[in-house]
Every structure is written in C-alpha cells, then in structure tokens.
BADRENTI-737446 format. One record per residue (C-alpha): x, y, z. Coordinates in Angstrom, 1 decimal. Layout:
<atoms>
<atom><u>X</u><v>Y</v><w>Z</w></atom>
...
</atoms>
This chain:
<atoms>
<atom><u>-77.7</u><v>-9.6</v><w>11.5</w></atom>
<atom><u>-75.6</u><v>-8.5</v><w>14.5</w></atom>
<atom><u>-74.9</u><v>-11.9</v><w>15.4</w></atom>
<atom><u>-72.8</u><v>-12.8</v><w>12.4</w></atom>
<atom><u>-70.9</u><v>-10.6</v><w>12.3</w></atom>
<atom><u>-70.1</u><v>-11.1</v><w>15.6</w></atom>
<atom><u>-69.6</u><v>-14.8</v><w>14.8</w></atom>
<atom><u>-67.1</u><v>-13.6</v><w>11.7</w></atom>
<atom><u>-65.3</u><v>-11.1</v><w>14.2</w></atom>
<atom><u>-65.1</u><v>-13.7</v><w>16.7</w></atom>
<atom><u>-63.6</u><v>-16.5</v><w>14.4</w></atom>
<atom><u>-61.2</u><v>-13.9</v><w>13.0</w></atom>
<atom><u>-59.9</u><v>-13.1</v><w>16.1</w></atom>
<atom><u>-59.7</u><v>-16.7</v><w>17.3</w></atom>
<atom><u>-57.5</u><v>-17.2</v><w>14.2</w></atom>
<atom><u>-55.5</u><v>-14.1</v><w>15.1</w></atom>
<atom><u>-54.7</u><v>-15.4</v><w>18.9</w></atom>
<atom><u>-53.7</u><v>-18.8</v><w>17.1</w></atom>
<atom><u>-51.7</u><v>-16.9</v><w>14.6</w></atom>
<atom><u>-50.3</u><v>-15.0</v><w>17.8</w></atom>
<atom><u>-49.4</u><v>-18.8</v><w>19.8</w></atom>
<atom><u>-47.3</u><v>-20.3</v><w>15.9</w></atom>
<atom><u>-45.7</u><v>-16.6</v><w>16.8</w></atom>
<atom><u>-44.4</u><v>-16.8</v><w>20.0</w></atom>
<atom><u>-43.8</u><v>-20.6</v><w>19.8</w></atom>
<atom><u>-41.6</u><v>-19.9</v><w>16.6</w></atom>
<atom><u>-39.8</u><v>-16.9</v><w>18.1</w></atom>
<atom><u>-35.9</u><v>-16.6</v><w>18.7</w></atom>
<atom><u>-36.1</u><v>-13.2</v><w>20.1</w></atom>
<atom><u>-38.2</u><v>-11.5</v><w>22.9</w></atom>
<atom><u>-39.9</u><v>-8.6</v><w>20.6</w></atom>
<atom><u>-41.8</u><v>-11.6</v><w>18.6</w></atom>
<atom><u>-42.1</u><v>-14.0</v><w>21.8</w></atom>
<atom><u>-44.4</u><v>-10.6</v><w>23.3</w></atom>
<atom><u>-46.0</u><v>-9.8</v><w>20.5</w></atom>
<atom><u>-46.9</u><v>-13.3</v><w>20.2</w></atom>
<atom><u>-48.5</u><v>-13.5</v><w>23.3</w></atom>
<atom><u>-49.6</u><v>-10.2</v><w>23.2</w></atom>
<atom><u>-51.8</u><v>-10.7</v><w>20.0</w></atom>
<atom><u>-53.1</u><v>-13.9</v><w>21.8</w></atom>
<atom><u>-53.9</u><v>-12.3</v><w>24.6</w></atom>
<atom><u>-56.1</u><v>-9.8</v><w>22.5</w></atom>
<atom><u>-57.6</u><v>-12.1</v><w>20.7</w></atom>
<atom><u>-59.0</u><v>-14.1</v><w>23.7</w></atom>
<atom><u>-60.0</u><v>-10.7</v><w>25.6</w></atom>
<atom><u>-61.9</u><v>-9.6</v><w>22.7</w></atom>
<atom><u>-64.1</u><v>-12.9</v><w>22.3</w></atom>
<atom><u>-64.8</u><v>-12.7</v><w>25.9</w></atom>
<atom><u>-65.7</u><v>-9.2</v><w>25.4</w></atom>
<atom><u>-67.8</u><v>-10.6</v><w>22.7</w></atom>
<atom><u>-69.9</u><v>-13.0</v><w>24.3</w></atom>
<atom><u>-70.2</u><v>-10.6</v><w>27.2</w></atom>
<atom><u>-71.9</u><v>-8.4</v><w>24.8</w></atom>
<atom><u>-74.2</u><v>-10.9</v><w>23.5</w></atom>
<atom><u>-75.4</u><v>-12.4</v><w>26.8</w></atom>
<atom><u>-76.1</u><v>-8.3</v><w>28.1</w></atom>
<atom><u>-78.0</u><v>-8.1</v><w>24.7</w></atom>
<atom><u>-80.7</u><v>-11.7</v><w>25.9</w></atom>
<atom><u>-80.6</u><v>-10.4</v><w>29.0</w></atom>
<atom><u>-82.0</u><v>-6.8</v><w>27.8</w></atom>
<atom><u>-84.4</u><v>-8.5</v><w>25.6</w></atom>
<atom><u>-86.0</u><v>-10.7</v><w>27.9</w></atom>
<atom><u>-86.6</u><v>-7.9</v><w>30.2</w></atom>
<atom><u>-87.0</u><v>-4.3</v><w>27.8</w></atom>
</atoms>
C-alpha cells in the first residue's frame, strides 16, 4: 500500500514542478520567475527523495 501512495505523491508533485516551469516561463516579474523555479525545484528534490526511499526500502528487504 505504501507504494501508491508514493506513486500518487510522486505524480502530484511532478505536476506541481510542471505547474512551477508554465510559472516561471509565464512570469513578468522576479517574485513569480523564483517561485517558479523554486516550486520546480521542490518538486524534482522530493521525487528523488522518493525513489531514494524506495530503493533503501528493497534494499532492507532483501537483506532484514
């Protein structure tokens, strides 16, 4: 059950980073422009954080 909802969470924040690039691309001041890139940047941290977390939890179950 854990990994969908990491699958949900993970495709929610991959729409959230793309959200955060129509953003940044759109923007005509810097606030947006940052906040654009800043809510990418989340987004793509937090799936990488994500698939860290699932490749410590095979790794755990092979050897525990």
């Amino acid at each position: 059950m854990q990994a969908v909802s990491d699958l949900v969470i993970g495709v929610l924040m991959a729409i959230f980073g793309m959200v955060g690039l129509v953003l940044a691309s759109g923007a005509t001041d810097e606030q947006i422009y940052v906040f654009g890139l800043s809510l990418f940047a989340y987004g793509f941290l937090f799936i990488l954080h994500l698939i860290r977390r699932h490749f410590n939890r095979a790794e755990a179950a092979r050897h525990g």
